[in-house]
C-alpha positions in Angstrom: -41.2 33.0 -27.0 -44.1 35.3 -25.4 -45.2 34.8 -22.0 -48.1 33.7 -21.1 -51.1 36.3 -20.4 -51.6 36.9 -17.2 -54.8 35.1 -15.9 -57.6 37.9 -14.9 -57.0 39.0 -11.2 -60.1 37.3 -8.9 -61.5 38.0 -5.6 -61.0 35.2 -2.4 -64.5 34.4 -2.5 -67.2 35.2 -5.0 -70.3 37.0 -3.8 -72.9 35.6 -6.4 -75.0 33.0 -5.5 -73.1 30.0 -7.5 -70.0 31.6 -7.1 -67.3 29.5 -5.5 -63.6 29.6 -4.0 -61.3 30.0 -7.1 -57.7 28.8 -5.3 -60.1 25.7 -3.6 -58.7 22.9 -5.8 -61.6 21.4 -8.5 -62.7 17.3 -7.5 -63.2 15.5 -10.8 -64.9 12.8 -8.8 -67.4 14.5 -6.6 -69.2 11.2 -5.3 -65.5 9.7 -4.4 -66.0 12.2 -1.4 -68.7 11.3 0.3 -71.6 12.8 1.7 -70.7 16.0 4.1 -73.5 15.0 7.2 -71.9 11.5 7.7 -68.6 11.1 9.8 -66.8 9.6 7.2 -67.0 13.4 5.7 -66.0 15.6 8.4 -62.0 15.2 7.8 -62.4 15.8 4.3 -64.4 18.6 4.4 -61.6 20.9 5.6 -61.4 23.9 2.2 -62.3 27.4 3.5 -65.8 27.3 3.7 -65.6 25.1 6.4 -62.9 27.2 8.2 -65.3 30.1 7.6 -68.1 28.6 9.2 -66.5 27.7 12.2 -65.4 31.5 12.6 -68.9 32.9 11.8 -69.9 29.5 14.3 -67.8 30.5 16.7 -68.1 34.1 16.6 -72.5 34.1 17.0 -72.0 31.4 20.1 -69.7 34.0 21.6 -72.2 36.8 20.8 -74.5 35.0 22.4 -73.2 33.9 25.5 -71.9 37.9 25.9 -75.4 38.5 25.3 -77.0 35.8 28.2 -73.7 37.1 31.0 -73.8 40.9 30.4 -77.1 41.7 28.3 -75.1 42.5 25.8 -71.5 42.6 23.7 -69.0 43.3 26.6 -67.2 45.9 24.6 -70.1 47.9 24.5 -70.9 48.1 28.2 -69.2 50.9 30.4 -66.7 49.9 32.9 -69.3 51.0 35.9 -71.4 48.0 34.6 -68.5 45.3 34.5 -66.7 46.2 37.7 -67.3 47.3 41.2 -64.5 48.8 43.0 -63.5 47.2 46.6 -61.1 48.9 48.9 -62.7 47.6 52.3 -63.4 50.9 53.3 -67.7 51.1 52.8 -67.5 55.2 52.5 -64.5 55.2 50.4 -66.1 52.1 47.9 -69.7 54.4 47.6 -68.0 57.2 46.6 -66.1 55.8 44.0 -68.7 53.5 42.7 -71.3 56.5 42.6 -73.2 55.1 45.2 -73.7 52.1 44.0 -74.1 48.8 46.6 -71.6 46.0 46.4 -74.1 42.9 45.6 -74.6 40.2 48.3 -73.2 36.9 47.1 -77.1 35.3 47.1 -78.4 37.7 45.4 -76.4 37.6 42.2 -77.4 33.8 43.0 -81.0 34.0 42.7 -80.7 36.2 40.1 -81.9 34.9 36.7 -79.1 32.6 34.4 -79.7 34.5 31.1 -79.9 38.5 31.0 -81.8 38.4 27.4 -85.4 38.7 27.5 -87.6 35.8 27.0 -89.5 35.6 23.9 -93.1 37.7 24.0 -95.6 34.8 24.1 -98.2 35.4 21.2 -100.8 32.7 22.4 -101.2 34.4 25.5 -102.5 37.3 24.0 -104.5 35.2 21.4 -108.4 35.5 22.5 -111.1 32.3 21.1 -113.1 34.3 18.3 -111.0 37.2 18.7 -112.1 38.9 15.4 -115.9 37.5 15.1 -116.6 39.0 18.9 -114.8 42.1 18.0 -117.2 42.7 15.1 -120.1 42.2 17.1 -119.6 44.4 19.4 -119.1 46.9 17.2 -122.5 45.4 15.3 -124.3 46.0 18.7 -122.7 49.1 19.4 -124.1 50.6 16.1 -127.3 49.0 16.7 -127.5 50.4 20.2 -126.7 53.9 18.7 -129.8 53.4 16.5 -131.8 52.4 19.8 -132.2 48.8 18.7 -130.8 46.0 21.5 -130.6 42.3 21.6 -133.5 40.1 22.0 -132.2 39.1 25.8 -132.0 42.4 26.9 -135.5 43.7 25.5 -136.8 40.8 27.3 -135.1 41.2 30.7 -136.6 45.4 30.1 -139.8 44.1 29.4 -140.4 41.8 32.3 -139.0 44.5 34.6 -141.6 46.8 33.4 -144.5 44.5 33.0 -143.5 44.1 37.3 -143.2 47.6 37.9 -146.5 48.3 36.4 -147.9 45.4 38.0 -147.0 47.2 41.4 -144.4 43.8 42.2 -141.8 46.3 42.8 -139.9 47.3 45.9 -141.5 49.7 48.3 -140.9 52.9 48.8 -137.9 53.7 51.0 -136.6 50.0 50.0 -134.6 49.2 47.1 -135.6 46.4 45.1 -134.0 42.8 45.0 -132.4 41.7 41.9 -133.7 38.3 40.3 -131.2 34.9 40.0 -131.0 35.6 36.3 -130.6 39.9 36.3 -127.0 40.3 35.7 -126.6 43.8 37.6 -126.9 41.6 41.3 -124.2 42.4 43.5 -122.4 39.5 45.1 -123.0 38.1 48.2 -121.5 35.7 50.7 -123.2 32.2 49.6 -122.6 30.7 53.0 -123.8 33.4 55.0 -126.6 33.8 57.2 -128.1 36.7 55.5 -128.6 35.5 51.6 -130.1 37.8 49.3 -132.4 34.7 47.3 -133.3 33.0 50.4 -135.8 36.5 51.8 -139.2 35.8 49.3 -139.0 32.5 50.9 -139.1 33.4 54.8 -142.7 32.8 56.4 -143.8 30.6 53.9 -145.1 27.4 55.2 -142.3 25.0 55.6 -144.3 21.7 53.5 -144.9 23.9 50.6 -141.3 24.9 50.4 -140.2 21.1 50.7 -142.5 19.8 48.3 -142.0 22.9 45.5 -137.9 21.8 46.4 -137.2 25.2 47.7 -136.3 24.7 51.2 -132.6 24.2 51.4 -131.9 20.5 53.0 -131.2 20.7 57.0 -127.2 19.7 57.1 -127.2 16.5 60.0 -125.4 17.2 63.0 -123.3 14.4 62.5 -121.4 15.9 59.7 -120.5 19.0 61.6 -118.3 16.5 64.0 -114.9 15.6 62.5 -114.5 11.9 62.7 -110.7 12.3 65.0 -109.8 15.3 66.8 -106.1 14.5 65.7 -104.7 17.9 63.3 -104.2 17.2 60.0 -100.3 18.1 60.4 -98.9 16.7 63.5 -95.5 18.7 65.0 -93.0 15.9 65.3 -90.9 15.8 68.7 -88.2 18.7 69.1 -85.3 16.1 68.9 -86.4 15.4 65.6 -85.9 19.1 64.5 -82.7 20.7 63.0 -80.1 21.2 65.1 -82.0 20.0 68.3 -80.6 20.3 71.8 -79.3 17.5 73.8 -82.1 16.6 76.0 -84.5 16.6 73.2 -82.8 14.2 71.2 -81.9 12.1 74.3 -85.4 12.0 74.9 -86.4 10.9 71.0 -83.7 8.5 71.5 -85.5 6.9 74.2 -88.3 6.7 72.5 -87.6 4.9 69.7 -85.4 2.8 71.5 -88.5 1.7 73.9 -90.3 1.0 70.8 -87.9 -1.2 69.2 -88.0 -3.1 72.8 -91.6 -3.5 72.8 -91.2 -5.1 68.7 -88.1 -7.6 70.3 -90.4 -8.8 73.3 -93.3 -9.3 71.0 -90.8 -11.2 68.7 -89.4 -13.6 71.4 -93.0 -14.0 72.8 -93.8 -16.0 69.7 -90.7 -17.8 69.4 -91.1 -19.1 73.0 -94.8 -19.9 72.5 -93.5 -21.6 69.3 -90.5 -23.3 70.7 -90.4 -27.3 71.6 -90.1 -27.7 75.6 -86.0 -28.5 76.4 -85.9 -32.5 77.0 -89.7 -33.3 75.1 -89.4 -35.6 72.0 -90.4 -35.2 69.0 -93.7 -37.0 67.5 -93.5 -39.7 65.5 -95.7 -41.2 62.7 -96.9 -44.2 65.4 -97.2 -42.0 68.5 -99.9 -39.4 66.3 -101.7 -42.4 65.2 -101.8 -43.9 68.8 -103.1 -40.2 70.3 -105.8 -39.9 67.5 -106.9 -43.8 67.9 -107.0 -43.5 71.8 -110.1 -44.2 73.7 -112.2 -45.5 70.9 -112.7 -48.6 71.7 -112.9 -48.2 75.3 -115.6 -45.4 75.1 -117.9 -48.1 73.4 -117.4 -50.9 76.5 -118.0 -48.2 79.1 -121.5 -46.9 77.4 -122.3 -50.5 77.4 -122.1 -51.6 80.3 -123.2 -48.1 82.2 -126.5 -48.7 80.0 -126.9 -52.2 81.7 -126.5 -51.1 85.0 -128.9 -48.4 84.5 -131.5 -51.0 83.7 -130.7 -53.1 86.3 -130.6 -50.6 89.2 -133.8 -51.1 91.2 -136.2 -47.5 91.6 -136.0 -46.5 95.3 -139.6 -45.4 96.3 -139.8 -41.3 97.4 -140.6 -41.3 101.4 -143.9 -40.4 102.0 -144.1 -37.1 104.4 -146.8 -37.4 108.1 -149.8 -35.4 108.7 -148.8 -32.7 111.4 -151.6 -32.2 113.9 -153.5 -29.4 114.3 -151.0 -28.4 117.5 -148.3 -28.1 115.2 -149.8 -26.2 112.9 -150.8 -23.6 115.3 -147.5 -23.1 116.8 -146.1 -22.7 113.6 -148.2 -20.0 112.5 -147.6 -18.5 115.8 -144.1 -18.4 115.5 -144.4 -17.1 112.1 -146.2 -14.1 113.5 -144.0 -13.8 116.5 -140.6 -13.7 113.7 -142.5 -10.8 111.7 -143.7 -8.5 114.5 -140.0 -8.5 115.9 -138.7 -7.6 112.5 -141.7 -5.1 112.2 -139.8 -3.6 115.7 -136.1 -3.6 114.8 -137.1 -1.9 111.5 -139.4 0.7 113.6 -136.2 1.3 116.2 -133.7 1.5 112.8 -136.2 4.0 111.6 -135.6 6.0 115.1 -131.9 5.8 115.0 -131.9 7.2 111.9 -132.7 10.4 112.9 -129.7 11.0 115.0 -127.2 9.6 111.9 -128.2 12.9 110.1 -124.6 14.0 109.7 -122.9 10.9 109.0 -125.8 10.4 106.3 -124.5 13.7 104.5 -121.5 12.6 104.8 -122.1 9.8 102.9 -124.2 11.7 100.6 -121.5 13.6 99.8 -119.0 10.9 99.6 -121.3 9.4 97.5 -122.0 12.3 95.1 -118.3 12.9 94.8 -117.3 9.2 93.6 -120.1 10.0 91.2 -118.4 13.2 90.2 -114.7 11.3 89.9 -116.4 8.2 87.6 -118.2 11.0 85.5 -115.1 12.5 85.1 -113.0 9.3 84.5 -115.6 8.3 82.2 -115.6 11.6 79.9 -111.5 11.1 80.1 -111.8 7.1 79.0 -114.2 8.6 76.1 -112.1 11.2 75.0 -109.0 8.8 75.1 -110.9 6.8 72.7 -112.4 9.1 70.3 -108.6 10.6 70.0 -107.4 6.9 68.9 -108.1 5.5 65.1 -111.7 3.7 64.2 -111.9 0.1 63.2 -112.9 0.7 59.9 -111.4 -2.5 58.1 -110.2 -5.9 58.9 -106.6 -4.4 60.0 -105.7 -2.3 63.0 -104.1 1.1 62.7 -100.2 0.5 63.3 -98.3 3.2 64.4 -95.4 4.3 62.4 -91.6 3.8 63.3 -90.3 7.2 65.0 -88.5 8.7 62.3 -84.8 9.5 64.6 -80.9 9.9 63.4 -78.0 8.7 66.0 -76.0 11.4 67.3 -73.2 10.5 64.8 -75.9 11.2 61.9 -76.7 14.6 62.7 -75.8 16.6 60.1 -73.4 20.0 60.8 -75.0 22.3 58.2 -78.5 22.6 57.0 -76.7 21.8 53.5 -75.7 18.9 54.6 -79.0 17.8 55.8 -80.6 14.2 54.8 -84.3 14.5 54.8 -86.0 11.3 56.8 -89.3 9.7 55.8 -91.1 9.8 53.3 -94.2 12.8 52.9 -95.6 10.3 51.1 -96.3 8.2 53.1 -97.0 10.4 56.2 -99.6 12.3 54.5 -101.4 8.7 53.9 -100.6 7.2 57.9 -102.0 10.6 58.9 -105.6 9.9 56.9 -105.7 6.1 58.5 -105.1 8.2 61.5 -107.9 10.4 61.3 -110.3 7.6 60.7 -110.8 9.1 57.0 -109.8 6.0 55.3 -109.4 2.0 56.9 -105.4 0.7 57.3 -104.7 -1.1 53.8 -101.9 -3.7 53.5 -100.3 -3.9 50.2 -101.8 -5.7 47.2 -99.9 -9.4 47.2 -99.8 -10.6 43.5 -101.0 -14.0 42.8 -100.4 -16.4 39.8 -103.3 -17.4 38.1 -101.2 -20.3 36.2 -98.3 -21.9 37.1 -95.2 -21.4 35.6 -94.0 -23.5 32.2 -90.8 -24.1 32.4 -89.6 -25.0 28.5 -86.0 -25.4 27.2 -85.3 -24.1 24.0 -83.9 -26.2 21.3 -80.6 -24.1 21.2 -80.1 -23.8 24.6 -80.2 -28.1 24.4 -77.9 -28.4 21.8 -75.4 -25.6 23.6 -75.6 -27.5 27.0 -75.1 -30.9 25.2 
């Protein structure tokens, strides 16, 4: 009996596009295995294609982490630019490293994660109109080689030598002053006293230039004056610093701890004002009713009866005063004079003395004018003091913020380890209520418009039932 022919040898894997493995064994039933993207596929989907993908997988991911580590496939990069030599000796390790530096430990970590180059960025290099402003410019540049220009430029030429034949230009020895609109100005400082637009106008008279809205408007004095002359960025207390000294945050300490005493007093102030006497009893129903009905009734009788005796009280008649005689009318008037010509002579003799109190006078003067001095001075201090503290600008007072302090067994050993405290937040916003730039706001409170409808679902019913 002859053998068989031989079957035809074949390659492991065709090269043609619907080639396929020829040892893979053939699936009558292709939809019995199931789609390849879905979980229930990735067991089955074990032939050599698979395996082959996860080589060429595997070996791209490794090319390109070789690539993001070294710049490139390790086996292609000389030993000088994988390794560094270390003996400990520094002369000894630059000689065999060709002078080369060992790298610090934070540089090689600030340098970047990924040694291949990023991407070149086509949009930045993108201009608006790119090819319609590139063709006219070379439209104008042809024109201009022709002697033609655009119709802005002719104009701005023209006007320019419509001035200079009008004799409006400069005079001699003094260059001429570019226009607002001429593009050739030079720049200038806008803020400065010396401005460049602001010359034609000098000497004019100062109504025209307010009414033709060419005088620049005077700036008030009162916006030149900052509202607090608190900084913008106050420098907390040393204790509050990194790795501050022992005194200093002993003396933060203490001031945080007085300020929590002054919140606790405040506290039990209001519970004691708030607090029922020891031994008083409490009101009852009866005894409020009794307080708010007392002396009604009573009131009434006494108006009555202090309008009766008002109209019975008989009117006592005023005495009538006696004539004085003429005798007693003249020795009146005679003492009268006598009182005012001895005060006319004590004042005369004060007058006299006066003149030998010369030095005790300026001694008083002086006294005088330096208690002056001292209030003027206490005053100024008492103003200061207040301009330094926050404006009422609302309906709430400026509250102070809680010292921001950590307890001795808080403070952190390394900066690493350091906990930041506050919030910048929020000291960026006490510092503007500080400042008197904006009034002390409480939070919003949120407030129903409807009451809440409580409903109880049918299923919930029958459940609880």
């Amino acid at each position: 009996m002859a053998a068989p022919a031989a079957a035809p040898s074949a390659p492991f894997l065709g090269l043609g596009p619907g080639s396929r493995d020829p040892g893979a064994p053939r699936s009558r039933r292709r939809a019995s295995r199931g789609p390849r993207n879905r979980k229930k596929g990735w067991k089955r989907w074990a032939g050599p294609e698979a395996r082959l993908g996860r080589q060429i997988g595997d070996f791209l991911e490794d090319v390109g982490l070789q690539q993001r580590a070294a710049g490139g496939l390790i086996a292609e990069q000389p030993d000088e630019g994988l390794f560094f030599v270390d003996t400990g000796n520094a002369e000894k390790d630059r000689r065999l490293n060709e002078g080369r530096e060992k790298p610090l430990h934070v540089d090689l970590v600030l340098q970047p994660d990924s040694k291949v180059p990023p991407p070149k960025n086509i949009l930045a290099y993108q201009v608006p109109n790119g090819r319609k402003e590139k063709r006219r410019r070379e439209f104008w540049a042809r024109k201009a080689a022709a002697g033609e220009l655009p119709g802005g430029e002719r104009r701005l030429r023209e006007r320019l030598r419509r001035r200079r034949e009008a004799g409006g230009g400069a005079p001699p020895g003094k260059r001429e002053e570019k226009g607002r609109s001429d593009p050739q100005r030079g720049f200038y400082d806008i803020w400065g006293d010396d401005d460049p637009l602001e010359r034609a106008l000098a000497g004019q008279d100062g109504w025209f230039l307010q009414q033709t809205k060419k005088q620049r408007v005077k700036r008030p004095a009162r916006l030149q004056t900052k509202p607090s002359q608190v900084p913008a960025v106050e420098v907390i207390a040393a204790g509050g610093s990194y790795n501050p000294t022992f005194e200093d945050h002993q003396a933060l300490l203490l001031r945080a701890h007085e300020v929590e005493v002054r919140k606790k007093k405040a506290e039990d102030k209001v519970e004691r004002q708030l607090r029922i006497p020891a031994g008083a009893q409490l009101p009852t129903p009866e005894t409020v009713f009794q307080e708010q009905c007392e002396g009604l009734l009573e009131e009434s009788g006494e108006e009555e009866e202090a309008a009766e005796g008002e109209e019975t009280a008989p009117q006592a008649a005023a005495p009538r005063g006696e004539k004085k005689t003429e005798q007693q009318r003249r020795r009146e008037k005679e003492a009268r004079a006598s009182a005012l010509r001895q005060r006319q002579e004590k004042a005369a003799r004060c007058r006299r003395q006066e003149l030998f109190r010369l030095r005790g006078l300026r001694r008083q003067l002086e006294r005088w004018e330096a208690e002056l001095l001292r209030r003027r001075g206490a005053r100024k201090a008492k103003r200061r003091a207040r301009d330094a503290l926050p404006r009422r600008l609302g309906r709430l007072r400026y509250e102070e913020p809680s010292p921001e302090v950590q307890l001795s067994e808080e403070l952190a050993e390394s900066l690493r380890a350091l906990k930041p405290e506050g919030s910048v937040l929020r000291d960026r916003f006490k510092s503007l209520q500080k400042r008197s730039l904006i009034e002390p706001r409480e939070r919003a409170k949120f407030k129903r418009r409807y009451r809440l409808k409580y409903v109880e679902k049918r299923a919930f019913r029958e459940v609880t039932l």
